[in-house]
KOLSEDO-454151 format. One record per residue (C-alpha): residue in three letters; z negated, y, x. Coordinates in steps of 0.25 Angstrom, whole numbers, padded with zeros to 4 digits, always signed. Each point is the difference from the previous one (the first is absolute). Example, Ala and Ser with C-alpha at 12.3 -4.5 7.8 and 13.67 -1.06 7.14 Angstrom:
2
Ala-0031-0018+0049Ser+0002+0014+0006
***
This chain:
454
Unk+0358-0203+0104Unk-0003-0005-0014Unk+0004-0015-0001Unk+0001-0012-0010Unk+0011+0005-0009Unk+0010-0006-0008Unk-0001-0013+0004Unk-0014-0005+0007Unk-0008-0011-0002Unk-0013-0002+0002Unk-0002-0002+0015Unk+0014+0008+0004Unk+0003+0015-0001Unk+0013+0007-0003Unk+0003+0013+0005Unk+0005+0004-0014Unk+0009+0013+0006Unk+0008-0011+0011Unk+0002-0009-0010Unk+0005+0011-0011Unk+0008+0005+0013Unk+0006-0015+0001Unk+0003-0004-0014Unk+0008+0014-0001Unk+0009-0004+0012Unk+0004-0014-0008Unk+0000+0007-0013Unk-0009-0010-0006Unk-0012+0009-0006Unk+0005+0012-0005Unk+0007-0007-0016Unk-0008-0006-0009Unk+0008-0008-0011Unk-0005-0001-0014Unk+0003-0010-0012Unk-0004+0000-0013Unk-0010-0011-0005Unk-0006+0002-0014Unk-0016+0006+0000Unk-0008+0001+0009Unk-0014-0005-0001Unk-0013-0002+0010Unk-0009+0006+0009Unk+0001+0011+0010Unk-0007+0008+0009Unk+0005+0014+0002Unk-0008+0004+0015Unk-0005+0013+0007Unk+0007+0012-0005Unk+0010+0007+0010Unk-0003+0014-0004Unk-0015-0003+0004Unk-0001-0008+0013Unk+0009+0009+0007Unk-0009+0011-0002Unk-0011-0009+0004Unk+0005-0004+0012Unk+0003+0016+0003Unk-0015+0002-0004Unk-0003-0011+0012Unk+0002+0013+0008Unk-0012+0008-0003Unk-0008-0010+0007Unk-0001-0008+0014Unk-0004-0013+0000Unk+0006-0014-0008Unk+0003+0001-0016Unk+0004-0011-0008Unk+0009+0002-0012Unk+0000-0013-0011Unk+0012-0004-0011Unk+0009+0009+0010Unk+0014-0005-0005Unk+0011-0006+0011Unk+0012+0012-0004Unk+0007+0007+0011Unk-0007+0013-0002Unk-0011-0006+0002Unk+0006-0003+0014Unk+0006+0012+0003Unk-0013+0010-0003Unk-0005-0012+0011Unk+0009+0006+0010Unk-0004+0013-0005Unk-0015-0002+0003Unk+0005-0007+0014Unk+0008+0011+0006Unk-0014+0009-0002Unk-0006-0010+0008Unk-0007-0010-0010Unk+0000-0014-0001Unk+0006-0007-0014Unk-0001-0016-0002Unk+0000-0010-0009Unk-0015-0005-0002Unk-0004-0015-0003Unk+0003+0001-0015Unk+0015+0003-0005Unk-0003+0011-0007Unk-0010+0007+0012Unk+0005+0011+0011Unk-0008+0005+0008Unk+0001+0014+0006Unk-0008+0002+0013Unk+0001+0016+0002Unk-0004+0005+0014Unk-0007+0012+0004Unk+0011+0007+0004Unk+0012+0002-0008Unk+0014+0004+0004Unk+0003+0010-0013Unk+0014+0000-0001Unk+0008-0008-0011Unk+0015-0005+0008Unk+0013+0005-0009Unk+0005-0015+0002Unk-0012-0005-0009Unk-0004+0011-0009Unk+0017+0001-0007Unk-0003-0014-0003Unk-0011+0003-0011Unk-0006+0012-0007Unk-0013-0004+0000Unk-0002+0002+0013Unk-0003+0014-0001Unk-0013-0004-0004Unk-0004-0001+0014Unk+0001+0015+0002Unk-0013+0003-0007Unk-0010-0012+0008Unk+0008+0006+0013Unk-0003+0014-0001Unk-0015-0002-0005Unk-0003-0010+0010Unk+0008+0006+0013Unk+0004+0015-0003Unk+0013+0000+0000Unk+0012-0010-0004Unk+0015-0001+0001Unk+0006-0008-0011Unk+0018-0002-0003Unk+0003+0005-0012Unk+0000-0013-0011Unk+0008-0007-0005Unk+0000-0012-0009Unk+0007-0005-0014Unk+0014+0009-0003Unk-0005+0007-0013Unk+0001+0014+0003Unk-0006+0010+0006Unk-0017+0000+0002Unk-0004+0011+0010Unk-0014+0000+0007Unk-0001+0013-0002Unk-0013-0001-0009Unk-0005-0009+0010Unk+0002+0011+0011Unk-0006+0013-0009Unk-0013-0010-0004Unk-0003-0002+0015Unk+0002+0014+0003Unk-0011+0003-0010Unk-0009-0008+0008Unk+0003+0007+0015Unk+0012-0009+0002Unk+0015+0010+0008Unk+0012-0007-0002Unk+0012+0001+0008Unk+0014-0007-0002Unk+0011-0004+0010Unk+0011-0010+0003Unk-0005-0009-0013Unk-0015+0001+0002Unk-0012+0007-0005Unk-0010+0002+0010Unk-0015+0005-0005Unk-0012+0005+0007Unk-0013+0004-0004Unk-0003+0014+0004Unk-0014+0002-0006Unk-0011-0006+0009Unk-0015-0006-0002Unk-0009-0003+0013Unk+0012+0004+0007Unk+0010-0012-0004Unk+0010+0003-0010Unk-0003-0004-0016Unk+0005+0003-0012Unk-0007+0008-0010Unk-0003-0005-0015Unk+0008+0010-0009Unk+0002-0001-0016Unk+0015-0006+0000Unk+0007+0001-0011Unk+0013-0010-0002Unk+0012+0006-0006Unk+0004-0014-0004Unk-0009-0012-0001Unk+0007-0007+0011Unk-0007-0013+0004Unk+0004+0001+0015Unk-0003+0013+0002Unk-0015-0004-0007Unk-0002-0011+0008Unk+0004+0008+0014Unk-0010+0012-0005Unk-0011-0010-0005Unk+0001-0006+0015Unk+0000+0013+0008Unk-0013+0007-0008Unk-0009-0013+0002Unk-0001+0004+0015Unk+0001+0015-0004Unk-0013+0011+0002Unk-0004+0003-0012Unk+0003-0003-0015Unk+0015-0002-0006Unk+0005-0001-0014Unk+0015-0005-0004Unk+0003+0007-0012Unk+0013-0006-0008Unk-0004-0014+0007Unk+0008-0014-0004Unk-0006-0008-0008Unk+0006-0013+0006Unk-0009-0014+0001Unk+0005+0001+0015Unk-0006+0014+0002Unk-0014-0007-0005Unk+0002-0012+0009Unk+0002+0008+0011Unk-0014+0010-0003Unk-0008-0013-0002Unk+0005-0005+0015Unk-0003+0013+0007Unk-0013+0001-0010Unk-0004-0013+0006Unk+0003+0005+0016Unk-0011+0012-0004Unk+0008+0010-0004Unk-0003+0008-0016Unk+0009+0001-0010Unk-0003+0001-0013Unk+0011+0001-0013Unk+0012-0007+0006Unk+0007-0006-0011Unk-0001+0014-0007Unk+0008+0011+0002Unk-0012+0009+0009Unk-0004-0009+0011Unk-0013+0007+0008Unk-0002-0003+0015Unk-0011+0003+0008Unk+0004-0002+0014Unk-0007-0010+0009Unk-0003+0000+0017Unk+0007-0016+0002Unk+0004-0011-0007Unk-0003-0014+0003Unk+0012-0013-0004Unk-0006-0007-0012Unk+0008-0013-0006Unk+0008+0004-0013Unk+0009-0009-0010Unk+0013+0007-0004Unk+0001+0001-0016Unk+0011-0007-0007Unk+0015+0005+0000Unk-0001+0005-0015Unk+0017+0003+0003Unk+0003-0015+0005Unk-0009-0004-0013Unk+0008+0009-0008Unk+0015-0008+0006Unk-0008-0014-0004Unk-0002+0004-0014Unk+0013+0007-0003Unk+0007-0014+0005Unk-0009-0007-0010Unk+0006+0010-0010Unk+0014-0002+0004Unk+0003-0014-0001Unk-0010-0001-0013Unk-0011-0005+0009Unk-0016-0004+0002Unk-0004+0006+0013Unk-0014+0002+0005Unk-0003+0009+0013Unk-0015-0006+0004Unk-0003+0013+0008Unk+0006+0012-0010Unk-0009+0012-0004Unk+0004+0004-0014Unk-0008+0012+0001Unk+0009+0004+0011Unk+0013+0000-0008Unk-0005+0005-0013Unk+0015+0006-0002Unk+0007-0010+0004Unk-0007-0011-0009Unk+0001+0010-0011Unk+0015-0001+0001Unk+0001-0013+0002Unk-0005-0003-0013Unk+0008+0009-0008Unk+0010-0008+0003Unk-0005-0012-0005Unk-0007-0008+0012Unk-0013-0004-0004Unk-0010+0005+0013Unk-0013-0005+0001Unk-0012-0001+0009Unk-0005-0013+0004Unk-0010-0008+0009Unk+0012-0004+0007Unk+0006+0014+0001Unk+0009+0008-0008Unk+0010-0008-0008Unk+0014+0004-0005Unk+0006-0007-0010Unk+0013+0001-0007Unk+0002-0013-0005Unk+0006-0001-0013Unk+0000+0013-0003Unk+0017+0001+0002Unk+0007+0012+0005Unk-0009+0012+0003Unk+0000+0014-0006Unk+0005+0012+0009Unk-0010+0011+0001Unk+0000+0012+0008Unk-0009+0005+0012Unk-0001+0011+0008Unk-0007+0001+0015Unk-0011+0009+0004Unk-0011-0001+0009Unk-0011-0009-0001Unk-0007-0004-0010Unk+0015+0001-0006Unk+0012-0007+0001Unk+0003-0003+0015Unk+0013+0004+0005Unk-0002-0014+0011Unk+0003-0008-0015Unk+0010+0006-0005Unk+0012-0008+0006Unk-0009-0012-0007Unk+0001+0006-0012Unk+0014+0004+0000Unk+0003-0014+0003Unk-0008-0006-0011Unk+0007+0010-0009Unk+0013-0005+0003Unk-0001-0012-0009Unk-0008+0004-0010Unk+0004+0003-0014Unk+0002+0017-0003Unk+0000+0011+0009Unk-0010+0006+0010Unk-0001+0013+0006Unk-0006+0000+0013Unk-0003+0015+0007Unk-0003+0000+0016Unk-0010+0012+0001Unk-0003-0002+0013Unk+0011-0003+0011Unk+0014+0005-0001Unk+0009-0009+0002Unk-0006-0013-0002Unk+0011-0006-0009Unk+0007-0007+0011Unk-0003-0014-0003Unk+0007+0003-0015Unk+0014-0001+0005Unk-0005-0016+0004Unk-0005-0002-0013Unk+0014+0005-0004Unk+0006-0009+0010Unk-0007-0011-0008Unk+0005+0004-0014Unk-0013+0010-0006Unk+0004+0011-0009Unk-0006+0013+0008Unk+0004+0014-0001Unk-0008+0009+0010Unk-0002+0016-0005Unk-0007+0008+0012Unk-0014-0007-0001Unk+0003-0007-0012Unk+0005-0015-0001Unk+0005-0006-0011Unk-0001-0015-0002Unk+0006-0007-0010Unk-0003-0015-0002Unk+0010-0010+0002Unk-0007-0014-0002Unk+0006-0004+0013Unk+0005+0003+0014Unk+0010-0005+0008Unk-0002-0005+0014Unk+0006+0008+0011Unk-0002+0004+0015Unk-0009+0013-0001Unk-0008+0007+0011Unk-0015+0004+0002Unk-0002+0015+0003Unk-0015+0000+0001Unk-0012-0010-0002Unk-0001+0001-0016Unk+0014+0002-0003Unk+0003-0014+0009Unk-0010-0006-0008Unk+0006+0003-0012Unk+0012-0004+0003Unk-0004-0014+0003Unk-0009-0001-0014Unk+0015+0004-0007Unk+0007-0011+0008Unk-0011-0010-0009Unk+0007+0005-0013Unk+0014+0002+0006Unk+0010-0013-0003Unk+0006-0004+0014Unk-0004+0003+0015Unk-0007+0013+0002Unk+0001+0003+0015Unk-0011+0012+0004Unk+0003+0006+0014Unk-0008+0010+0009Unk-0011-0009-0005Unk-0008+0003+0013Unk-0005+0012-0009Unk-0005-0009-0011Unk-0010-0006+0013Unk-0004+0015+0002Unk-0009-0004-0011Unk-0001-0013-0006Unk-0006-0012+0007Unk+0009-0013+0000Unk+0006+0006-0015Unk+0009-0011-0002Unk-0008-0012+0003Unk-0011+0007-0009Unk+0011+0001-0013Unk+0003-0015+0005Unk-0010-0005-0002Unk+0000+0006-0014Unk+0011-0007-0004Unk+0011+0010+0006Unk+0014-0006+0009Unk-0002+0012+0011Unk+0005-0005+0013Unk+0003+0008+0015Unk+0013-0001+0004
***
């Protein structure tokens, strides 16, 4: 079981899923309480990125033997993709360093993926891809994961297909076999795939199934995320060939092993994006050592029409809006990468609520990922929702108010309000907030920020 969670010091581990277990029976972890304190200013580091390590710990699959992953954030999906990996038989610690976990995968996997673990994140449907290239067949609970609408794996289940994978579904699971055989053992076949939608997940679960695949595969329609490339430079570095991630056609020409290689998780360009939109929302000057402008063109794009000043500097990306009073609305609209991501829009909105005019902000993406807005109403923002539209219209200031977290993003906005919000802003359900952020408000503290748990 994964230890040193919230909590450990040097010396002492924490088993982070007791101690979550604890708190909740007390009632002592799950409110953070927000006051308002004037600009931000400082340093800060953003971490691993979430959508990356947990298909790199999926990846860990594909090969037996002891991998170490680096800048691995502490967040609790870190934890529960742990538990995932353990149920199929692997080992997942924390190494010598904070930021290291080490994944020992054994030669023999149990490849089925338990309802009680899957339902509690999304992204562990990744597992299905290493499972069936690896082993033959898999059984994986239907996912679960952040309450914003509906996001079938069909496409998932029709790209495996393609490549010799028959699916069968009962009682809440998928199970998959591999029917086509080489040398007498089952393995998928390389195949053109083409995407219908550029869906990261379902990128990532193909990517990792074709490396171990006979033959030559190409991902048609492929996202384009810095997390898709992260994870094609880790299994690139195991031995396997890929070419073109980053790009919407991703070529794979399949490979007989892999072997575990060390690989340092890129930056959390959404956590980056949270830290920068503080800054703008208290009229700030933040810097995030570790942030990647040329990961979150769009975002930086839009920052500065606002009015913040960004810029890139030895010491990391800066934002500034000191001095330059009340910023101006503008409007955004979300689409997949290299666009607008729809994980910032709750940031946004929430920037927009006390800036000066009116935004329109249009979800392309999700249906029904509005829900956070009747928070921001809660705390006195001016937001009419049409359909997929939202429109914001600036108010200069909020008003603090007992609000609740429906997801990590939309949590983590809420507690960014709460620093422009007169009074006590109380955030509940803030277990989602750790979903995806390491220590969030110790981090905005030491920014300048009055963030407390209760």
């Amino acid at each position: 079981m994964l230890d040193a969670g919230i909590g450990a010091t040097p010396g002492r581990t924490v088993h982070r899923r007791i101690g979550r277990c604890a708190a909740a029976i007390l009632g002592a972890v799950d409110r953070i309480i927000v006051t308002p304190s004037g600009p931000l200013s400082g340093t800060v580091r953003a971490g691993g990125a979430k959508n990356s390590v947990l298909k790199l710990m999926a990846a860990c699959l594909l090969a037996e033997g002891r991998h170490v992953l680096t800048n691995v954030p502490r967040i609790s999906d870190v934890d529960i993709m742990a538990e995932v990996l353990e149920a199929m038989g692997a080992s997942v610690t924390r190494g010598e360093r904070p930021d290291e976990l080490v994944v020992i995968t054994p030669a023999e996997l149990v490849p089925e993926a338990p309802y009680e673990l899957v339902e509690k994140m999304r992204a562990s449907v990744v597992v299905l891809g290493p499972l069936l290239t690896r082993c033959g067949w898999a059984r994986v609970s239907m996912p679960g994961g952040d309450d914003f609408g509906p996001r079938p794996i069909d496409m998932h289940l029709r790209a495996l297909e393609a490549m010799g994978a028959e699916f069968t579904s009962s009682h809440g699971n998928v199970e998959g076999r591999v029917e086509s055989s080489v040398g007498g053992s089952p393995r998928l076949v390389g195949n053109r795939v083409v995407l219908e939608y550029p869906s990261h997940t379902g990128t990532d679960n193909v990517l990792m199934a074709a490396v171990l695949a006979k033959g030559a595969t190409v991902i048609e329609n492929a996202a384009r995320e810095p997390e898709v490339r992260d994870l094609a430079d880790f299994l690139n570095a195991m031995g396997a060939k890929i070419i073109g991630a980053g790009t919407s056609r991703i070529e794979v020409e399949g490979v007989d092993r892999l072997e575990p290689t060390p690989h340092a998780v890129i930056p959390d360009r959404l956590v980056v994006a949270t830290f920068l939109v503080a800054a703008g929302l208290t009229g700030g000057d933040v810097t995030v050592e570790d942030g990647r402008p040329e990961h979150m063109d769009m975002m930086l794009r839009k920052l500065t029409t606002t009015g913040m000043e960004i810029t890139f500097e030895p010491d990391g990306l800066r934002a500034s809006a000191a001095g330059v009073g009340r910023l101006h609305s503008t409007d955004v609209a979300t689409l997949p990468y290299p666009g607008f991501a729809t994980d910032y829009k709750p940031l946004f909105v929430t920037l927009l609520t006390v800036t000066e005019g009116v935004g329109i902000v249009t979800e392309n993406l999700f249906f029904g990922r509005f829900r956070y807005v009747e928070e921001l109403r809660r705390m006195g923002a001016e937001i009419r929702t049409e359909g997929h539209h939202a429109v914001v219209r600036g108010v200069g200031r909020l008003s603090g108010a007992p609000v609740r977290a429906f997801d990590v993003r939309a949590g983590a906005a809420l507690v960014l309000a709460g620093l422009v919000a007169d009074g006590e802003t109380v955030i509940s359900d803030a277990h989602h907030i750790d979903r995806g952020y390491e220590d969030l408000d110790g981090k905005l503290v030491s920014l300048g920020a009055d963030v407390v748990r209760a």
